[in-house]
Biopython code that builds the backbone (N, CA, C, O; Angstrom):
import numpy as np
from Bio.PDB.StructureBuilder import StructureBuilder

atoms = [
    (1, "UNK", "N", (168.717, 134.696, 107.821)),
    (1, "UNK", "CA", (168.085, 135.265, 109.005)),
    (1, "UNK", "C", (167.880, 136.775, 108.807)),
    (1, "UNK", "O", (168.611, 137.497, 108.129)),
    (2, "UNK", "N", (166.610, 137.217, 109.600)),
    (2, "UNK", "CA", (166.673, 138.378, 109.376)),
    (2, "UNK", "C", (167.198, 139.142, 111.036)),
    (2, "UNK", "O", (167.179, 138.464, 112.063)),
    (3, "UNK", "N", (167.649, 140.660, 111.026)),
    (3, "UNK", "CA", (167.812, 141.089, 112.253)),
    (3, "UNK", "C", (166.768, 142.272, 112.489)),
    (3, "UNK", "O", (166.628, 143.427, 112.089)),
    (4, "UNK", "N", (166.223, 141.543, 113.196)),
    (4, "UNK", "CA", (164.631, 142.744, 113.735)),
    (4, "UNK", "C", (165.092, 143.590, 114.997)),
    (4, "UNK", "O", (166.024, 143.168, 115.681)),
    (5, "UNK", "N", (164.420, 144.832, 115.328)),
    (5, "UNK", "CA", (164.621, 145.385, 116.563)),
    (5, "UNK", "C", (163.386, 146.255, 116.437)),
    (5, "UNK", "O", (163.209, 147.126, 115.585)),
    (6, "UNK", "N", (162.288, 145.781, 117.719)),
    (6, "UNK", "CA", (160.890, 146.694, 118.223)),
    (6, "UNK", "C", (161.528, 147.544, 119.411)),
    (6, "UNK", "O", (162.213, 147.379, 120.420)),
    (7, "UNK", "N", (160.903, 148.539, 118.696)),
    (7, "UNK", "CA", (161.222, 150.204, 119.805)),
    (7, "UNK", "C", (159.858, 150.113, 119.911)),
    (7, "UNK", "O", (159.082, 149.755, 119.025)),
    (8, "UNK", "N", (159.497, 150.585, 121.473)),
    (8, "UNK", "CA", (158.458, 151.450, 121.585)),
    (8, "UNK", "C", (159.135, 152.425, 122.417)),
    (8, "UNK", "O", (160.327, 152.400, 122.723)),
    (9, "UNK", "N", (157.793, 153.758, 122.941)),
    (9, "UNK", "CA", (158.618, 154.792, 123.954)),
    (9, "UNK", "C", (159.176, 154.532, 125.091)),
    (9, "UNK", "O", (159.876, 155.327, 125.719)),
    (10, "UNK", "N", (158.847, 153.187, 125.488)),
    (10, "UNK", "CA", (159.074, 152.998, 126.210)),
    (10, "UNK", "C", (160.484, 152.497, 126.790)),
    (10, "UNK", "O", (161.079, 152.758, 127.836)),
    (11, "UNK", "N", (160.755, 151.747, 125.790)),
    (11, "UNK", "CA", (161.966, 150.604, 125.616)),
    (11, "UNK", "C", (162.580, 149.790, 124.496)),
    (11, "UNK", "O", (161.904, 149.934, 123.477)),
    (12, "UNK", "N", (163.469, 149.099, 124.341)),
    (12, "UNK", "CA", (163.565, 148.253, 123.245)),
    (12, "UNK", "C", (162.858, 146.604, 123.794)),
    (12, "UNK", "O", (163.302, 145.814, 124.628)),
    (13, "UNK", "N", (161.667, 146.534, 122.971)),
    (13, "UNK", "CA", (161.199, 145.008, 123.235)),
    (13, "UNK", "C", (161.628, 143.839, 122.429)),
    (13, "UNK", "O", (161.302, 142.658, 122.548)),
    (14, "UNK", "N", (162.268, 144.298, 121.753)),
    (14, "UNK", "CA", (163.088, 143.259, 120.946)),
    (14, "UNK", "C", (164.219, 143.328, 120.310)),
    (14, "UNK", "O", (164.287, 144.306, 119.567)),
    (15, "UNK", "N", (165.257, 142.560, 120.328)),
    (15, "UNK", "CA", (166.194, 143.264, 119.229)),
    (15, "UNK", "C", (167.472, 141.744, 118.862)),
    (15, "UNK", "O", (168.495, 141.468, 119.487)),
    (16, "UNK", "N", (167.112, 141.323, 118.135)),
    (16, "UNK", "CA", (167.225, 139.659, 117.791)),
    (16, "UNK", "C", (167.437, 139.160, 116.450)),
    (16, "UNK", "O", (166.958, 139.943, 115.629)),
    (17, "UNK", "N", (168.017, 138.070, 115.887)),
    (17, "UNK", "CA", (167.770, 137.660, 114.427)),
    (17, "UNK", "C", (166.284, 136.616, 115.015)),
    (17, "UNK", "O", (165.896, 136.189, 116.103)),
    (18, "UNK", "N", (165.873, 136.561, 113.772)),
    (18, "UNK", "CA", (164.770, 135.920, 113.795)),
    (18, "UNK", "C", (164.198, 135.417, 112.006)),
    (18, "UNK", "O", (164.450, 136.206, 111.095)),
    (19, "UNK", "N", (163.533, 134.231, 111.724)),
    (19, "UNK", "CA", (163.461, 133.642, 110.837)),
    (19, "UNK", "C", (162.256, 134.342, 110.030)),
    (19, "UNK", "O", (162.469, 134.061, 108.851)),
    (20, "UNK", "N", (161.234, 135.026, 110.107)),
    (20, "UNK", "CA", (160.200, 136.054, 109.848)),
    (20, "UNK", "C", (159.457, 137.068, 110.473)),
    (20, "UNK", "O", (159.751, 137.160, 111.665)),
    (21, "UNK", "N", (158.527, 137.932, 110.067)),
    (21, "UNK", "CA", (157.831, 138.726, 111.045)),
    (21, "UNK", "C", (156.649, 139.127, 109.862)),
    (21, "UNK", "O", (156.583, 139.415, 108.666)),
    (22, "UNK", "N", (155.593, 138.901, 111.294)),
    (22, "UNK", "CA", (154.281, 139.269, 110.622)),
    (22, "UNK", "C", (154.049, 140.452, 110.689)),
    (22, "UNK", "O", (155.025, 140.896, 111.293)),
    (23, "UNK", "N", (153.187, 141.523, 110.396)),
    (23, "UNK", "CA", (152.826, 142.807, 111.017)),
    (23, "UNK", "C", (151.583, 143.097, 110.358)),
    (23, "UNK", "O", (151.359, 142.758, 109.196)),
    (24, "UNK", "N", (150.597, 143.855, 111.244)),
    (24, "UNK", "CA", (149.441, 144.713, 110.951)),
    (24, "UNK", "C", (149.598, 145.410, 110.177)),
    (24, "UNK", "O", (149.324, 146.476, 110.728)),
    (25, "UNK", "N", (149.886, 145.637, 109.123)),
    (25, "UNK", "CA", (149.791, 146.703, 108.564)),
    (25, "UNK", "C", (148.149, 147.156, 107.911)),
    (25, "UNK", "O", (147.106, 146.502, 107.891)),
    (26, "UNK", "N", (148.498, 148.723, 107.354)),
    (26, "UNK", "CA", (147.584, 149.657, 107.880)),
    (26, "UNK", "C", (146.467, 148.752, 106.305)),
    (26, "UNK", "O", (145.239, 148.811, 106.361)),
    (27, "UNK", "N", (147.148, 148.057, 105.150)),
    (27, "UNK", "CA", (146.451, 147.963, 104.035)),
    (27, "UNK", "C", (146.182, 146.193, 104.194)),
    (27, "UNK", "O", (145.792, 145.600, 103.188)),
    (28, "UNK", "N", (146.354, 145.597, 105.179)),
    (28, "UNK", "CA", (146.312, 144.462, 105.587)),
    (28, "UNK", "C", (147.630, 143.561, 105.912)),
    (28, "UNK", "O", (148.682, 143.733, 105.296)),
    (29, "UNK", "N", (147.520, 142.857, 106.650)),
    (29, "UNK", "CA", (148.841, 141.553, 107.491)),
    (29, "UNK", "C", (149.676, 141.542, 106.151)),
    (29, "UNK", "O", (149.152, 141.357, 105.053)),
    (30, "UNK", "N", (150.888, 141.736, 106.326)),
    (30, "UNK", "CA", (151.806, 140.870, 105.555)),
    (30, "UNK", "C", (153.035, 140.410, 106.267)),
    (30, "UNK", "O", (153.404, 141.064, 107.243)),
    (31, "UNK", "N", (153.742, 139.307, 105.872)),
    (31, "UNK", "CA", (154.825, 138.583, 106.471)),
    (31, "UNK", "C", (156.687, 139.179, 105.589)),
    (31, "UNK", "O", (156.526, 139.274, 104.372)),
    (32, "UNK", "N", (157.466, 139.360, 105.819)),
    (32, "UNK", "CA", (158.996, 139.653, 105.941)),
    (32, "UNK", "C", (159.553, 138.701, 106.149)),
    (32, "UNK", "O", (159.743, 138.291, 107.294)),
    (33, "UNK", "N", (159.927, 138.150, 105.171)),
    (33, "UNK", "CA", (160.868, 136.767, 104.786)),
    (33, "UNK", "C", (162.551, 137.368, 104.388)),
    (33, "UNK", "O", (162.774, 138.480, 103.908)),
    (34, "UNK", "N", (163.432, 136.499, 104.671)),
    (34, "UNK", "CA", (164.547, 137.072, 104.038)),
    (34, "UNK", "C", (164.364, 137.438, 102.979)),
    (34, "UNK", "O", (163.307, 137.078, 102.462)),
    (35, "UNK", "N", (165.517, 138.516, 101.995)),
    (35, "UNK", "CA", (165.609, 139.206, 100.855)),
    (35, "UNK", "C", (164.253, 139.762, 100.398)),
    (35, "UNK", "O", (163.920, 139.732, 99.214)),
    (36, "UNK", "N", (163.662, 140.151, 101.141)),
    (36, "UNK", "CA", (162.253, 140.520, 101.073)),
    (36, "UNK", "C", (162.524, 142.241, 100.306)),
    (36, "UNK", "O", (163.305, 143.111, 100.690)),
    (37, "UNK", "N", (161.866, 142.263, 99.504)),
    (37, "UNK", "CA", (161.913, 143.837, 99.118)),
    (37, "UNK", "C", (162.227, 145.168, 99.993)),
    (37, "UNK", "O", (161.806, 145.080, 101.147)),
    (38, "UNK", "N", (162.772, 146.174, 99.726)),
    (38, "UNK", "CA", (162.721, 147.283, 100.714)),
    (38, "UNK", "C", (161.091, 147.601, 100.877)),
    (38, "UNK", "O", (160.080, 147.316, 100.235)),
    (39, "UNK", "N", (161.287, 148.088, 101.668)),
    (39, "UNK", "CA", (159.667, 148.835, 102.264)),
    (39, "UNK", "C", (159.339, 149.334, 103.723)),
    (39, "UNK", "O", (159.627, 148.801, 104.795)),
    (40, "UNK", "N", (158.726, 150.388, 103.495)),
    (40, "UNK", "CA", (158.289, 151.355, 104.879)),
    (40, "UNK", "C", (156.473, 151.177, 104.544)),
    (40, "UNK", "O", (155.710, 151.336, 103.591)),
    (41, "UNK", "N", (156.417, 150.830, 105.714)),
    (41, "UNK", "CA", (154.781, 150.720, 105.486)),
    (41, "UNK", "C", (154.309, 151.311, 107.264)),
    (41, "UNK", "O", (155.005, 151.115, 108.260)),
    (42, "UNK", "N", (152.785, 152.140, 107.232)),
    (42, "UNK", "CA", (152.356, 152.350, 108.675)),
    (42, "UNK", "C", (151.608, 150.817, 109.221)),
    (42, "UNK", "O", (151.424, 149.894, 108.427)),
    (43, "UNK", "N", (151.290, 150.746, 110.443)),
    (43, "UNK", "CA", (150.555, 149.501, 110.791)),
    (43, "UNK", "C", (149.845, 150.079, 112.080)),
    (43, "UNK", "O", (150.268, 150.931, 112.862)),
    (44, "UNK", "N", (148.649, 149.383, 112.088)),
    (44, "UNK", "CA", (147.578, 149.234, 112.884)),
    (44, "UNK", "C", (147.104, 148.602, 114.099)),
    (44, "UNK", "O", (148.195, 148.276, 114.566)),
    (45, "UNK", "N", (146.256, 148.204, 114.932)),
    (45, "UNK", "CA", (146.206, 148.082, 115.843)),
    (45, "UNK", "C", (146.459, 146.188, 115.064)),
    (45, "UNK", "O", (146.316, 145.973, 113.861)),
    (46, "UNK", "N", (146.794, 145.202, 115.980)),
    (46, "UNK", "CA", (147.016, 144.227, 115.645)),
    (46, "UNK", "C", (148.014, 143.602, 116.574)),
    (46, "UNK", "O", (148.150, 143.995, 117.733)),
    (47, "UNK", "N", (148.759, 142.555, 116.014)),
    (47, "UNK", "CA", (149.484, 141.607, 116.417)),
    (47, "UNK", "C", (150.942, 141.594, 115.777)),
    (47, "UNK", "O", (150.832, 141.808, 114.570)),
    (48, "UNK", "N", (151.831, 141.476, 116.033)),
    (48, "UNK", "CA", (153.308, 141.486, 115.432)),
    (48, "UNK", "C", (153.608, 140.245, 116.147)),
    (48, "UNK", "O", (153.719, 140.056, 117.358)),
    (49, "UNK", "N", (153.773, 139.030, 114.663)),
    (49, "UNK", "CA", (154.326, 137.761, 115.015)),
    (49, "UNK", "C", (155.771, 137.635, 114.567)),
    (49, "UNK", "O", (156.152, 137.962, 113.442)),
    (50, "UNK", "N", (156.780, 136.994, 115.797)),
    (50, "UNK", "CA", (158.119, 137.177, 115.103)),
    (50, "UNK", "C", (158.910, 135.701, 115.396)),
    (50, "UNK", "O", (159.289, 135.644, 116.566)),
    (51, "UNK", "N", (159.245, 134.494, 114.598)),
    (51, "UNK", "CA", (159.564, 133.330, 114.306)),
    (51, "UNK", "C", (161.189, 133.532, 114.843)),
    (51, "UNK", "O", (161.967, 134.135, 114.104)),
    (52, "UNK", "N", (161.644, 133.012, 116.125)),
    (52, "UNK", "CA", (163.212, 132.691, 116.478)),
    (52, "UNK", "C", (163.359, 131.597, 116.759)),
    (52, "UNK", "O", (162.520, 130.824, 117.222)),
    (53, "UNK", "N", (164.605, 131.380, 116.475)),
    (53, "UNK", "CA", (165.214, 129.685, 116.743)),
    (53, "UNK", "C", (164.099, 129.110, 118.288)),
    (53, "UNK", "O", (163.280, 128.224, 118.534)),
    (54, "UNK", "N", (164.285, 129.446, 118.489)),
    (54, "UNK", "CA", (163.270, 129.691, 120.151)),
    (54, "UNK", "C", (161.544, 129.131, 119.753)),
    (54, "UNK", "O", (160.846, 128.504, 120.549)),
    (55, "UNK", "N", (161.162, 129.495, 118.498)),
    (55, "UNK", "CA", (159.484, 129.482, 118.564)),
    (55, "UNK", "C", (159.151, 130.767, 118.352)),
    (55, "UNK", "O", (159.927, 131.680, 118.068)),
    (56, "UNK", "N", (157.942, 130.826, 118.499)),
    (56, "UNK", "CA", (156.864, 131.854, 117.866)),
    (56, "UNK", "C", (156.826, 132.746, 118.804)),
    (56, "UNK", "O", (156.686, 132.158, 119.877)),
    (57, "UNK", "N", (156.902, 134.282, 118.995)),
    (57, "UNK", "CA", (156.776, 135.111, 119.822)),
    (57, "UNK", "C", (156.231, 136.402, 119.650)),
    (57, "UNK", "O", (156.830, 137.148, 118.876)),
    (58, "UNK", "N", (154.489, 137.111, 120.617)),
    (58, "UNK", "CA", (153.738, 137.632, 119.735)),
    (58, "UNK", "C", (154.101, 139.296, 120.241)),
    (58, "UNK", "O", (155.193, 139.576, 120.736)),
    (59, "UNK", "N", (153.274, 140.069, 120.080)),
    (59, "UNK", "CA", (153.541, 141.446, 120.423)),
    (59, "UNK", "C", (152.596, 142.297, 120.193)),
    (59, "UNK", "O", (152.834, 143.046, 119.246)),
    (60, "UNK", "N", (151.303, 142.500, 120.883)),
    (60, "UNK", "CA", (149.882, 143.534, 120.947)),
    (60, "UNK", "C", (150.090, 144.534, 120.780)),
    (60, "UNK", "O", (150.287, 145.077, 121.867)),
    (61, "UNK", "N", (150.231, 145.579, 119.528)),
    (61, "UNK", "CA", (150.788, 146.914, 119.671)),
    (61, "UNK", "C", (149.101, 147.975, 119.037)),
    (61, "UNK", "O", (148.056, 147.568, 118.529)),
    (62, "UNK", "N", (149.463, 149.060, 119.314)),
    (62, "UNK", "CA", (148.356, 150.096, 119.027)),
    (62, "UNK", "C", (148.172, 150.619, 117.580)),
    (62, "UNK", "O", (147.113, 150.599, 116.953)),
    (63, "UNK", "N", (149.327, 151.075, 117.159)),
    (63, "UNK", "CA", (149.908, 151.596, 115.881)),
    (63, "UNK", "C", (151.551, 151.800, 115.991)),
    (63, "UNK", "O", (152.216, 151.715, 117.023)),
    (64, "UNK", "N", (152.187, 152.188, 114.216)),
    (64, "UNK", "CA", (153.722, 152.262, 114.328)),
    (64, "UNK", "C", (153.663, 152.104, 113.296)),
    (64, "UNK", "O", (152.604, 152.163, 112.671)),
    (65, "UNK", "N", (154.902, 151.827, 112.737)),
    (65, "UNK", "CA", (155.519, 151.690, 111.428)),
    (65, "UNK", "C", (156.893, 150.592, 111.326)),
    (65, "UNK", "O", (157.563, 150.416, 112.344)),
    (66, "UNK", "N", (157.239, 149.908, 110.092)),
    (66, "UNK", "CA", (157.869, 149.098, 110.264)),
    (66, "UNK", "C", (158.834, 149.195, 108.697)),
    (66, "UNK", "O", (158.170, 148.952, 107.689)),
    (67, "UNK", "N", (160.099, 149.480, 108.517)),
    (67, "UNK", "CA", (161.052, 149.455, 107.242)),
    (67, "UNK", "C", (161.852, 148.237, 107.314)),
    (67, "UNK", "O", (162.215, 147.718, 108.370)),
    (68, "UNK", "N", (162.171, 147.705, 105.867)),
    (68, "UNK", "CA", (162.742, 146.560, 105.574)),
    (68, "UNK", "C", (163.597, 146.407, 104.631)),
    (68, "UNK", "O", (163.283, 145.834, 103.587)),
    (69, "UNK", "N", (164.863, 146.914, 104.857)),
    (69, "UNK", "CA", (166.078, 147.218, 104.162)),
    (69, "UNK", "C", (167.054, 146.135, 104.296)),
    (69, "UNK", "O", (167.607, 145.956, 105.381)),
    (70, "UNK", "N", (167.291, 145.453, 103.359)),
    (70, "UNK", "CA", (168.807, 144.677, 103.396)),
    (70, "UNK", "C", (168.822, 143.529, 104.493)),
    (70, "UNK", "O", (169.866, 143.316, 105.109)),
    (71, "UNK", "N", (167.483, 142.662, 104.787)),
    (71, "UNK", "CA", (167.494, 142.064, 105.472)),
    (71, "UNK", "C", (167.276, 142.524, 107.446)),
    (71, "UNK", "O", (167.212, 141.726, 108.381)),
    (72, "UNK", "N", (167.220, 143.857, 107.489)),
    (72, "UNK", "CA", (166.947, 144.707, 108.618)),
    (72, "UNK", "C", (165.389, 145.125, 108.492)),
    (72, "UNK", "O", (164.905, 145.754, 107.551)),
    (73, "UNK", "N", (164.691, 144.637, 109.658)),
    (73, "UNK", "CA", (163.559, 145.165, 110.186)),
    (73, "UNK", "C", (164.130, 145.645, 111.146)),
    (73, "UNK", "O", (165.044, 145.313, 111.901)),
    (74, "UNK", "N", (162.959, 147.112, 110.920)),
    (74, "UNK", "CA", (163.032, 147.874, 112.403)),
    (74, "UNK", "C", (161.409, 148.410, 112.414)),
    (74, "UNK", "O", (160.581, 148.542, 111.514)),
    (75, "UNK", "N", (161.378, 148.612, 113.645)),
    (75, "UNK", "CA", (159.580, 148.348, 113.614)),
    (75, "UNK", "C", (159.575, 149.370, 115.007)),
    (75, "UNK", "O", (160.130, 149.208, 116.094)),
    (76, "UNK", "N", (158.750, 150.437, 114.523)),
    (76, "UNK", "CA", (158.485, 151.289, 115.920)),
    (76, "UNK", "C", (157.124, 150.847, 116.377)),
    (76, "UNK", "O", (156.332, 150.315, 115.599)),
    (77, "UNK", "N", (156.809, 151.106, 117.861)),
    (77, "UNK", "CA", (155.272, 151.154, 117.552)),
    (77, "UNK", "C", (154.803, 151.305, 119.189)),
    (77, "UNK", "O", (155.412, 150.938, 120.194)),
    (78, "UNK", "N", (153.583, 151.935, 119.072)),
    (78, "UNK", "CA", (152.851, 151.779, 120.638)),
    (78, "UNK", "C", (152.458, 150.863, 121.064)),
    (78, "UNK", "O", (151.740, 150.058, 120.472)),
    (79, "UNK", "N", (152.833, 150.790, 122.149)),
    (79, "UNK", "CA", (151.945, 149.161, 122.723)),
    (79, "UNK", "C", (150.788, 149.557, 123.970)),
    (79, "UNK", "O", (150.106, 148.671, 124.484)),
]
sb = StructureBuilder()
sb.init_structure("model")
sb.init_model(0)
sb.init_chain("A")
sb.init_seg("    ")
for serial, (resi, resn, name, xyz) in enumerate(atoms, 1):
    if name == "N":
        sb.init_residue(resn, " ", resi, " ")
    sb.init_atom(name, np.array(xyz, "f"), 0.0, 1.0, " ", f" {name:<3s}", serial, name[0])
structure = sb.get_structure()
């Protein structure tokens, strides 16, 4: 599992394990699977899809950025 947490200025909109996550990014969509490489990438106007025991759950954001360390997403972004 991975453990994700979406900040915007507003609030924390997420902060959960969850089985993947999609994101806009700024050079095109890519998905965050466990043991997934480190990486900081910016992202774009788009969609952030995030897979929990629960089902599929989406997230309309403006722009942000998203790092992927050690099984930790953390994902800022405007909505």
């Amino acid at each position: 599992m991975l453990k994700l947490k979406i900040v915007s200025p507003e609030r924390v909109e997420f902060d959960g394990e969850v089985e993947s996550v999609k994101v806009p990014g700024t050079v095109g969509e890519f998905e965050v699977l466990v043991h997934h490489a480190p990486i900081i990438s910016s992202l774009e106007r788009g969609t952030v899809t995030y897979r929990t025991s629960e089902g599929s759950k989406t997230l309309e954001v403006k722009d942000g950025f998203v790092s992927v360390k050690k099984n930790v997403v953390n994902i800022c972004v405007e909505i």
